[in-house]
N, C-alpha and C positions, 0 to 999 in steps of 0.2 A: 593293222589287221590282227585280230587274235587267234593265235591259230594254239592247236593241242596237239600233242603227240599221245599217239592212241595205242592200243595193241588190237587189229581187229580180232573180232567175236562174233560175225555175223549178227543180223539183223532182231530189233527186237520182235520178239513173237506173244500175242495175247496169255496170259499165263493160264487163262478160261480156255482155253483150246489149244493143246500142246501139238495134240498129233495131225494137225492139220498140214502141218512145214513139211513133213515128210511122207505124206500121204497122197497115193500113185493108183489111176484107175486102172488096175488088172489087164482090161481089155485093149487102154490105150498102150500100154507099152510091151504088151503084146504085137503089135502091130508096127513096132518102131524096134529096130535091129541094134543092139547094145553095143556101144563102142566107146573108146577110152581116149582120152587127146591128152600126149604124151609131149609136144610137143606144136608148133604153129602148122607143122606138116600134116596134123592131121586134120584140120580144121575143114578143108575142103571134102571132107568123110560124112559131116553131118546131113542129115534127112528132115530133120527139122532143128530150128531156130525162131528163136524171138529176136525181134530187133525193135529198141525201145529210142525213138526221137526226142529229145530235150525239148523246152520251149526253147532255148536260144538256139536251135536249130532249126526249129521248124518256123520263129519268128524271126523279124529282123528288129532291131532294139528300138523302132517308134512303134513296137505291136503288130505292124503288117504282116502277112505273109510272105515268107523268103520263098517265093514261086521259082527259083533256081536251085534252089537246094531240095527242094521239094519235088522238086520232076528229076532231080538227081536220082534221088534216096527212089522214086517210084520205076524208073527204068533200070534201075540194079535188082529192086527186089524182081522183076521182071524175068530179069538174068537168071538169079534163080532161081525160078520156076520154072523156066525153060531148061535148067540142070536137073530136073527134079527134086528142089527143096522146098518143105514147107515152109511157109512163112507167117506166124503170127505178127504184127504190127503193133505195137503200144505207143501210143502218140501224144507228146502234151499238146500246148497250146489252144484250148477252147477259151481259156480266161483271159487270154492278153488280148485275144480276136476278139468277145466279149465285151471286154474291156472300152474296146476303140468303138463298138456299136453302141454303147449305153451313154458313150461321151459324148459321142455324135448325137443319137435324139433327145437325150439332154440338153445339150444349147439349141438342137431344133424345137423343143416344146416349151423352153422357156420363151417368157417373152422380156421384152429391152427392160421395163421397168425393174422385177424382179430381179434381173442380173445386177441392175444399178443398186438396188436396195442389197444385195449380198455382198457386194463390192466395196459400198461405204459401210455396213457394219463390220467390216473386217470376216465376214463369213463366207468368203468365195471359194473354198473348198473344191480342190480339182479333182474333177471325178478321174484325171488318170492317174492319178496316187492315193485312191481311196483303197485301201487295202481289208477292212475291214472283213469280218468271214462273211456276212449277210451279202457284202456288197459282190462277193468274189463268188458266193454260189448266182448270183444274177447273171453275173457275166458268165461262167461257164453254159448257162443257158442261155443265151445271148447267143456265143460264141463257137456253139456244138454244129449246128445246123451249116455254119460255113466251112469249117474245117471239114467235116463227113461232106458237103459237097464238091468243095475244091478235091478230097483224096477219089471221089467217085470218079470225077472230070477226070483226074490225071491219071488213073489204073483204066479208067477206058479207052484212052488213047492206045493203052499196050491190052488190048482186048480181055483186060482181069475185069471179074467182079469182086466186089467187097460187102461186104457186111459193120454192123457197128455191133459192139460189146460196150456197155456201160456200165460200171459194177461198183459194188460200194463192198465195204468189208465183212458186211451179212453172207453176200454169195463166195465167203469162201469159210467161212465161220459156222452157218448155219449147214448141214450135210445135206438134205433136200435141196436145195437153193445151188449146192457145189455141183452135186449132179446133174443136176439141168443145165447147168452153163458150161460143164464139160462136154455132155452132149449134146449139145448146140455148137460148141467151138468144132467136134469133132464132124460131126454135119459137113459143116461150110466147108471143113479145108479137104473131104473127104469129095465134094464138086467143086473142087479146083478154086474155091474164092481164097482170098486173105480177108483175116479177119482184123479187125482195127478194133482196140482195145483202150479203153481209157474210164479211168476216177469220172462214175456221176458225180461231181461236185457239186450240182443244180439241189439235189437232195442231200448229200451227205455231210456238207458241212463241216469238211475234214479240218479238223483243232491244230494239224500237225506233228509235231514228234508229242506221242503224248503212250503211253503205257498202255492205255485202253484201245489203241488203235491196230488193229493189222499190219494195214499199210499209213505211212503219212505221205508217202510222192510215190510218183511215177514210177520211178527207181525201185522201192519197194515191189508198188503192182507187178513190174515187169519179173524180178525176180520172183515171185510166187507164182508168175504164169507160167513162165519158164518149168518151175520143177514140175506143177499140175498137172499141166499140159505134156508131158513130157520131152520137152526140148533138151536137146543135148548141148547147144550154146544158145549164149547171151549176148548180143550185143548192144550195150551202151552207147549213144552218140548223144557227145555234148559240144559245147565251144572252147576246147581244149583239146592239145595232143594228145593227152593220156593222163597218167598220174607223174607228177615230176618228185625226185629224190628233193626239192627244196622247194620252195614258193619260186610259178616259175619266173615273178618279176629279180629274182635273186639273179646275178652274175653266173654262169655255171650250170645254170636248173638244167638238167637234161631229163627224159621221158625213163618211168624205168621199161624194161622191158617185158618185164616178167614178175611179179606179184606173188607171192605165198601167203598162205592163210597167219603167217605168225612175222609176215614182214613190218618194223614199226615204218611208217610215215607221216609224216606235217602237213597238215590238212587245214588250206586256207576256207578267205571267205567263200560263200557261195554266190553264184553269179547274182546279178540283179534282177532276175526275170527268173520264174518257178521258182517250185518251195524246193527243188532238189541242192545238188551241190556235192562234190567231188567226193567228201566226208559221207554223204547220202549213195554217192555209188557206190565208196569202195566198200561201205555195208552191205551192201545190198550185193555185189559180186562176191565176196566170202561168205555168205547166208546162201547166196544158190549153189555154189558149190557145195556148203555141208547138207542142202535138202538134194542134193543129187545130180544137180547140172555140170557135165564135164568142163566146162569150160565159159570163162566170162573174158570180154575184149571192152576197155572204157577207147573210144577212137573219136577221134575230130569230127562232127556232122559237117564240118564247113572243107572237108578235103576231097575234093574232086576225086569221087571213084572207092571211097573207101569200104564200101561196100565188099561190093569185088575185089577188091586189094585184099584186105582180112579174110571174108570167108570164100572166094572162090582162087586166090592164086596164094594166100598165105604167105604175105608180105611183112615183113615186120613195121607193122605198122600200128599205132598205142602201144597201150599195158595192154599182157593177158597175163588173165587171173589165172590159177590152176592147180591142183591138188598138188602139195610140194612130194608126190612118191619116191619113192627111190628108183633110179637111174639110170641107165647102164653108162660104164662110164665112157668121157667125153662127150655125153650127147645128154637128151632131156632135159626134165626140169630140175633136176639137181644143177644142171651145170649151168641153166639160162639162170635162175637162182643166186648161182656163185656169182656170176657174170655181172647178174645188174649189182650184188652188192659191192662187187670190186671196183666197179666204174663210180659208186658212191663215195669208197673208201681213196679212189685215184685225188676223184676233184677234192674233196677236203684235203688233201695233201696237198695238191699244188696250192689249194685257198690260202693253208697257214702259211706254207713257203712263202706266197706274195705277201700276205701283211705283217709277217714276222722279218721280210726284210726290210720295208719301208718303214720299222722302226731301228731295225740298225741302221740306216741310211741317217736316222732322226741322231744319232752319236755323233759328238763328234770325231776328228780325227784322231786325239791322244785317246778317248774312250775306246773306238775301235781296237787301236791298235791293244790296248789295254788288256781288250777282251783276248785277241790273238794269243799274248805271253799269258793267258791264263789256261788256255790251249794247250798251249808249248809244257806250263809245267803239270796239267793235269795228264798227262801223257807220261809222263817219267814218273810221278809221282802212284799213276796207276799200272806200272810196266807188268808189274807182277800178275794180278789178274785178266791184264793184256793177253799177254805169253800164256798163260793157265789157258786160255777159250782158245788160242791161235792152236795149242798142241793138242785137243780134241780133233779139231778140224786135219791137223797134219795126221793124226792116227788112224782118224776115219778116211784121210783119201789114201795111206799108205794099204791101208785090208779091205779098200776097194780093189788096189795089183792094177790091172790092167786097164780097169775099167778109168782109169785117170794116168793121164803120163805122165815122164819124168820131168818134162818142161813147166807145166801144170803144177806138181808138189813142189817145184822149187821155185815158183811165184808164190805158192802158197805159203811157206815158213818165213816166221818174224825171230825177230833176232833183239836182243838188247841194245846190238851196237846200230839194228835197222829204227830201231823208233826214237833213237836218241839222234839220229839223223834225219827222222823225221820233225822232232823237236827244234832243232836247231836253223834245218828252214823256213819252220812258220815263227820264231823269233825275224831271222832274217825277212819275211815278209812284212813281219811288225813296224819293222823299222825302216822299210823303205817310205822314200817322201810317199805323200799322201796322191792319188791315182786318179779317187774320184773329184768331178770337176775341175781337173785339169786344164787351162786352158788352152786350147793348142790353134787357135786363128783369131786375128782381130780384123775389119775390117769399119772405114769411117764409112756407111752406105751415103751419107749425104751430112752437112753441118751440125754436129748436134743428135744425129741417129747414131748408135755404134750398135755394129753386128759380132755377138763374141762366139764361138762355137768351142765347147767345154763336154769333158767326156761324163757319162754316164753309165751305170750300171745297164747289163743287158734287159735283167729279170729275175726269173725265175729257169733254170737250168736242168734238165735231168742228165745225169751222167749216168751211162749202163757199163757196169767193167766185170771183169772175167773174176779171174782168182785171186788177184791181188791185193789183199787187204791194205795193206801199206796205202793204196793207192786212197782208200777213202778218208784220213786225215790231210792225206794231200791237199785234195782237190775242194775239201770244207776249209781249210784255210787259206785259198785260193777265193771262193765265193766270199768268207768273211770278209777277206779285204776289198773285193773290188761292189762288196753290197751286195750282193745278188742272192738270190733265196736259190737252195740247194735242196734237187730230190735224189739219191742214192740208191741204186739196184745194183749189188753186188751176186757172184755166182753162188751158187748152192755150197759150194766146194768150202766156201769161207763165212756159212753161216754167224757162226758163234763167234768168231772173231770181229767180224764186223760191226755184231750186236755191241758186244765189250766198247769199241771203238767205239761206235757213235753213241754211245752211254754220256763217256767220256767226255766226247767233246761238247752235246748240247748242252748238260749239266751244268757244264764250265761256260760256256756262253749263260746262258739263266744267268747264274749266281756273279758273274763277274760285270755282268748290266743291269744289275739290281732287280733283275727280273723285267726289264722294259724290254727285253728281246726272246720272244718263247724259245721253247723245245722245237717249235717246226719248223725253224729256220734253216735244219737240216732236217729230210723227211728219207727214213730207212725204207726203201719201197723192198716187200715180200710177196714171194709167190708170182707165176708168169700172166694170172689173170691180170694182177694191178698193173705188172708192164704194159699189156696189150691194152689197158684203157688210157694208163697215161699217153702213150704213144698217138690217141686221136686228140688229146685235150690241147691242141694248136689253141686254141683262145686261151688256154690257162697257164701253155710253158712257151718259152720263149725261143730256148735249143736244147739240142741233144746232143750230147757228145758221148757217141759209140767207144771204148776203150776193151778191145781184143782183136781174136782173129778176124781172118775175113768175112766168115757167119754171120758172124753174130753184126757187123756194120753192113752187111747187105740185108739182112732181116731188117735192121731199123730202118735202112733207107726207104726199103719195099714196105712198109706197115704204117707208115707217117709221113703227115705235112707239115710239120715242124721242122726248120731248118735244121740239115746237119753238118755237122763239126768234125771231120777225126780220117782215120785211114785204113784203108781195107788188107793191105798187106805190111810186111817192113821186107823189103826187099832188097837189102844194103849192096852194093858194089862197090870193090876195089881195085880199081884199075892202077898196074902198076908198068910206069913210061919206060921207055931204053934210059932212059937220064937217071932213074931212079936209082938210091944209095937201098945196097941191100941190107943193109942193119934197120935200116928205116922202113923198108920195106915188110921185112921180116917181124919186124918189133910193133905197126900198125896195124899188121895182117892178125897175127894173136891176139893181140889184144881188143882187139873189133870181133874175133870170131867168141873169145875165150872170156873174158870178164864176166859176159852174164850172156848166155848163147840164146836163152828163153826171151830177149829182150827183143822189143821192135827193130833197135837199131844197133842189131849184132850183126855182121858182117853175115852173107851167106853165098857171095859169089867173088872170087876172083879174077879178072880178067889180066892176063899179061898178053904185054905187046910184046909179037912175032920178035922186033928187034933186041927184044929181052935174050933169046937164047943165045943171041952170040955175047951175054955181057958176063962171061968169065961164071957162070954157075949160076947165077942170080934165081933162075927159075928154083932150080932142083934146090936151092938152099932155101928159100921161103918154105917150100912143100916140105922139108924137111922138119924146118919148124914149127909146122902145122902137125905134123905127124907125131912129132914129140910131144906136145900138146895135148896131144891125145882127141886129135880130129882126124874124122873119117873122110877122105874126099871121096867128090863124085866129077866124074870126067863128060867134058862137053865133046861133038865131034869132033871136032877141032884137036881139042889136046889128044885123044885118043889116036886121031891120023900122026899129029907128029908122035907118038911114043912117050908122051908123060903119064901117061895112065894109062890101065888095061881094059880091053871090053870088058870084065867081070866090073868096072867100075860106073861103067856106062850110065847116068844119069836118067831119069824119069823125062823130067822136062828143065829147062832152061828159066821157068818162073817158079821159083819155092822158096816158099819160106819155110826153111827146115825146123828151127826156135829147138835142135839142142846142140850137140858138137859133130856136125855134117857141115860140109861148104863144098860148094860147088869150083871147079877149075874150068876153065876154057882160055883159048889163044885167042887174039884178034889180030889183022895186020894192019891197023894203026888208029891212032885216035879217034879219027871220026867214025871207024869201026865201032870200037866203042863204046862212043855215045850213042852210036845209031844201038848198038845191042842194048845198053843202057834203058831207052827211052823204050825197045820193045818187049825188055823182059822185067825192067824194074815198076819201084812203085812209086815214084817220086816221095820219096821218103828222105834217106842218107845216101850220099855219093860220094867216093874220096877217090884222089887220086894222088901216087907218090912218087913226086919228080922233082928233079931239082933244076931242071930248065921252067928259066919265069915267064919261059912264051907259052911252054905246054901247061904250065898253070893257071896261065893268063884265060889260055883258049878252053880248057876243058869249063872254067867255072863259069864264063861266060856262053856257052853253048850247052852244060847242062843243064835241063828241065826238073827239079827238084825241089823239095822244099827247104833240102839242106845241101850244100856242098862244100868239101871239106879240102883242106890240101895238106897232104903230109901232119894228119891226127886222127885218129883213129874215128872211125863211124857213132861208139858209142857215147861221145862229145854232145850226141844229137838228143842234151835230153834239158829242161826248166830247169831242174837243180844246178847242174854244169854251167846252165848260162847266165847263172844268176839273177834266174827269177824266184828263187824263194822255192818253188814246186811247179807243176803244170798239169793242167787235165787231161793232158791227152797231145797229141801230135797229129798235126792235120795238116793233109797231103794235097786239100783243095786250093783252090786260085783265091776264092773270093774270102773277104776279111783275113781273120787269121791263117797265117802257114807257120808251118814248122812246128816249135815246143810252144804249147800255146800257155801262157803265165796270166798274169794279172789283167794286160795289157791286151790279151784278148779275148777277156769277159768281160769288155766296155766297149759299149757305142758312143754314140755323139748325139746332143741335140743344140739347139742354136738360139740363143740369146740375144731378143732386139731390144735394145734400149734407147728411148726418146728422153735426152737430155735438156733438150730447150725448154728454160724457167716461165718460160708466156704460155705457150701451146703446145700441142702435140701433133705430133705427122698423121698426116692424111696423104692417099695414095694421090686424091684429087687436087693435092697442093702440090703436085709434078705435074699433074694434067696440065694444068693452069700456066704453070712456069712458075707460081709463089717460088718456090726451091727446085734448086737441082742434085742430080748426080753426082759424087763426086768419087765412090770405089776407091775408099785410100786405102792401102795396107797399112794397121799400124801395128808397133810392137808390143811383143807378149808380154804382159808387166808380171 
């Protein structure tokens, strides 16, 4: 298909007669109450409308009449009449009807011989692909008489009259010739008929797109009737949803929404039937808008109801065209505008993330890794303009004050000693054995068959994280290794920094795979529109892994059908037994709370057992060393009835994730206390407990519900770096696939490998049927 990227400019117009396009009978719009559609909401406002029928809508593709869609499109215009809208009607199809009448008394008037005698000279010429203009004006004569009676039959059933308009490009060129057909149009619709409108063809012998012409389609006609006549919309119906941001045979094609006069789009063939074509609309909806039509809708003729859906209940249903105004903001056409361009700028993202991994996939395993340590030293080797965009970002959220908190700023600052440890992981990820295609099952299914199941990259990925810049080298060397195409939306808070970073790292991918692997392999997503489109494009990403507070992973859950990945709170507890050594105790407790208190998996509640207070101080020397610390507690009821803390200390609630130096204290009187408080105020995240009986060890981690549980180590243990995986995306607190620090290992699935080894034949399911072969299910080993 050849298709053009255009910039519209509305329709051509005779250069003989300029002021026709804009040219408005006084009297008529006079009589038609001025309104503006600012939006889809206003649409159901209009008083008159054109509605212009395609030939692939009013035909079906042998030429016949599509008598369903036909009595659709005629009990909706119904509808609105009975709302009080006018309705002029522009209709193709006289030629394709035409068409099938001339073919038909053609083999009726011929006789046998003469078909024999065209047949052997090779001149048998089918009259239903004779396209010729001679032939095409016969047929629209032919073809007029039954269309105007079939549209008579079907508007009499809903007790409308109708009238016919047959016009060639003189009656709107010639000024005596305009006037009379304006008042004549205005006549008819003034005793309640629709008027049906369409190209005399019979006489006009229209050339098509030609310079000298007015109109060359339907399309055209319609949008000149439109502004004449004074309609305040257009509707378009063709054999398509709308206008799609790509050809919609493309992977992705989605409808835009919303159309601007300076929007570029890629404008395929046109259909097989009429001289129109989606290039022909979308001229002709930016031409009626600049001669004065508020508003153009191109919509599916073949969608049950669209009528009604567009103009009487204002459905988002096609493109609507529209004057791009200015807006108020979050609403109108600036922001529907924004909207369809963001959902463009989405898919292309996820498009290059998919084929720019399945050419790292195309590396092999010493080139990937390759790629990795060129990660690693483009990172140190850029530290300095790193840190230079990190300390904008820290200066801008420090003269924010308030408006960002202390937990927030101290995610936000990069460190030399942080990116040389960011360094140093994605080396260690380099060099772990290779992940992808791993095999991890063999099975013999029968003699000769083997069934191998081997891991695989997920996809395509979008990770959404907060302030953490650190977090986005991570979690792109994480994708590197395991293949996977990577899309990044990081917070406002870490613009510039993250920019710097991901400079960094696709550069270094480019250049260190000779260019066989783009820049889109990681794709920077900006601004909340492109999150909200990525977040529907389920056919284009695979997962989402949420990385922050609660918000922000209940927003994503709530806004998307794309699986997710990750954890809504970090809700750590430290339950400390009667058994438990208080140096150990004391020394877990800090360090869980105090290392990095911003972190998911910083300690935030204490829990001691009742039997703790009689263990020689144990309690009061832990709290004490939280105190020195320089943490604030807060008291549960419990600790407050026994006297470890004051009602002025009294706690909000029993589920917080505080993320800075606050932790919560409470008593329980025994174990299964708890876990039971455990299980109703944590988040299945980090659970430690510090004992030195191996029963009470035994039991807590066996009855804990979490995705980490620890014994006598501190909570912040609970992270990909620590466990030696190189880095991790995120921490995911659900059951299914991944739990816990989620690494390499959990940005791979699986798919499954048959292999028919037998040198004669190959397996058929019906050579089991039979008994040929049987079953044999061997397990064999992983070579």
């Amino acid at each position: 298909n050849e298709r053009q990227t255009q910039r519209r400019k509305g329709a051509r117009a005779s250069p003989q007669t300029p002021s026709f396009l804009t040219m408005r009978r006084a009297d008529s719009s006079a009589k038609l109450k001025t309104m503006s559609v600012s939006s889809r909401d206003d649409l159901p406002r209009a008083r008159r409308v054109v509605i212009k029928a395609g030939t692939s809508v009013v035909s079906n593709e042998d030429g016949r009449f599509s008598l369903t869609r036909l009595s659709g499109i005629v009990e909706q215009i119904a509808k609105l009449r009975e709302a009080g809208v006018e309705v002029i009607l522009v209709s193709s199809g006289a030629v394709g009807c035409g068409r099938r009448v001339l073919s038909k008394q053609a083999l009726l008037s011929s006789n046998f011989h003469s078909q024999l005698r065209a047949s052997s000279s090779g001149d048998n010429v089918s009259l239903l692909n004779d396209r010729t203009q001679g032939y095409n004006s016969a047929c629209a004569s032919a073809g007029q008489l039954g269309l105007m009676s079939l549209y008579e039959t079907l508007f009499g059933q809903c007790e409308i009259a109708v009238s016919q308009f047959l016009v060639t490009s003189y009656d709107f060129t010639e000024q005596s010739r305009r006037s009379h057909l304006e008042y004549s149009v205005e006549h008819i619709i003034s005793h309640g008929m629709v008027p049906i409108m369409n190209e005399n063809d019979a006489v006009s012998g229209n050339k098509g797109y030609t310079p000298e012409n007015v109109f060359s389609d339907n399309d055209a006609l319609a949008s000149i009737v439109a502004a004449q006549l004074n309609a305040e919309v257009l509707l378009l119906l063709t054999d398509v949803e709308g206008l799609y941001d790509r050809p919609p045979s493309e992977p992705g094609a989605t409808v835009i929404d919303t159309f601007s006069k300076d929007t570029q789009a890629e404008i395929g063939d046109k259909s097989a039937r009429g001289r129109g074509g989606m290039g022909a609309k979308v001229e002709s909806a930016c031409a009626s808008l600049e001669r004065g039509v508020q508003a153009v809708l191109i919509a599916s003729g073949h969608r049950p109801n669209v009528i009604v859906d567009t103009l009487m209940e204002a459905k988002q249903v096609g493109t609507l065209f529209i004057n791009a105004a200015p807006a108020a903001e979050g609403g109108g056409v600036a922001a529907e505008v924004a909207e369809a361009a963001a959902k463009t700028k989405a898919i292309d993202l996820a498009t290059d993330a998919r084929e720019s991994a399945r050419a790292l996939q195309a590396l092999s395993t010493d080139e990937r890794a390759q790629v990795m340590r060129a990660v690693a030293e483009a990172l140190r080797a850029n530290s300095a303009d790193i840190l230079a965009a990190n300390q904008i970002d820290v200066e801008a959220a420090a003269q924010a004050g308030s408006g960002v908190g202390s937990a927030l700023q101290q995610r936000l600052k990069l460190t030399q000693a942080k990116i040389e440890t960011l360094a140093t992981g994605i080396e260690q990820l380099a060099n772990m054995v290779e992940p992808v295609g791993k095999v991890l099952k063999r099975t013999e299914v029968s003699q000769d068959l083997i069934l191998t199941q081997v891991t695989v990259p997920i996809g395509v990925l979008l990770i959404v994280f907060e302030s953490r810049p650190d977090s986005l080298p991570q979690i792109a060397s994480l994708a590197l290794r395991s293949g996977n195409g990577l899309l990044l939306k990081g917070g406002k808070e870490a613009a510039k920094s993250n920019k710097a970073l991901h400079k960094v790292v696709v550069d270094a991918v480019f250049e260190a795979s000779g260019g066989r692997v783009g820049r889109g392999i990681v794709g920077l997503v900006e601004g909340r529109e492109a999150i909200k489109e990525l977040l529907q494009l389920d056919s284009a990403i695979d997962l989402v892994i949420p990385r922050g507070g609660k918000s922000l992973v209940e927003h994503v859950k709530k806004h998307t059908r794309i699986p997710v990945l990750g954890h809504a709170d970090g809700i750590c507890h430290v339950y400390v037994h009667p058994s438990a050594s208080l140096a150990k105790a004391a020394s877990v407790c800090v360090d869980a709370k105090c290392d990095y208190p911003a972190a998911c998996n910083a300690l935030e509640t204490v829990l001691f057992d009742e039997g703790c207070l009689s263990a020689g101080g144990l309690v009061h020397e832990v709290l004490r060393a939280l105190r020195q610390a320089g943490v604030a507690l807060k008291a549960g009821p419990r600790a407050i009835e026994l006297g470890l803390l004051s009602e002025a200390d009294r706690a909000e609630s029993l589920s917080v994730e505080y993320g800075d130096k606050s932790c919560l204290v409470e008593v329980v009187p025994s174990m299964e206390a708890a876990v039971a408080h455990i299980h109703a105020h944590g988040s299945s995240h980090t659970e430690c407990i510090v004992a030195e009986s191996q029963e009470a060890q035994e039991a807590f981690t066996r009855r804990v519900d979490a995705a980490c549980v620890f014994v006598n180590a501190s909570t912040r243990f609970a992270d990909g770096f620590r466990f030696g995986f190189g880095a991790e995306v995120g921490i995911s607190t659900g059951r299914i696939h991944a739990r816990g620090p989620v690494g390499v290992e959990g940005l791979l699935t699986t798919k499954w490998l048959l292999r028919s080894e037998d040198k004669e034949k190959c397996h058929t399911v019906a050579q089991f049927t039979a008994g040929e072969r049987a079953y044999t299910h061997k397990a064999l080993p992983i070579e």
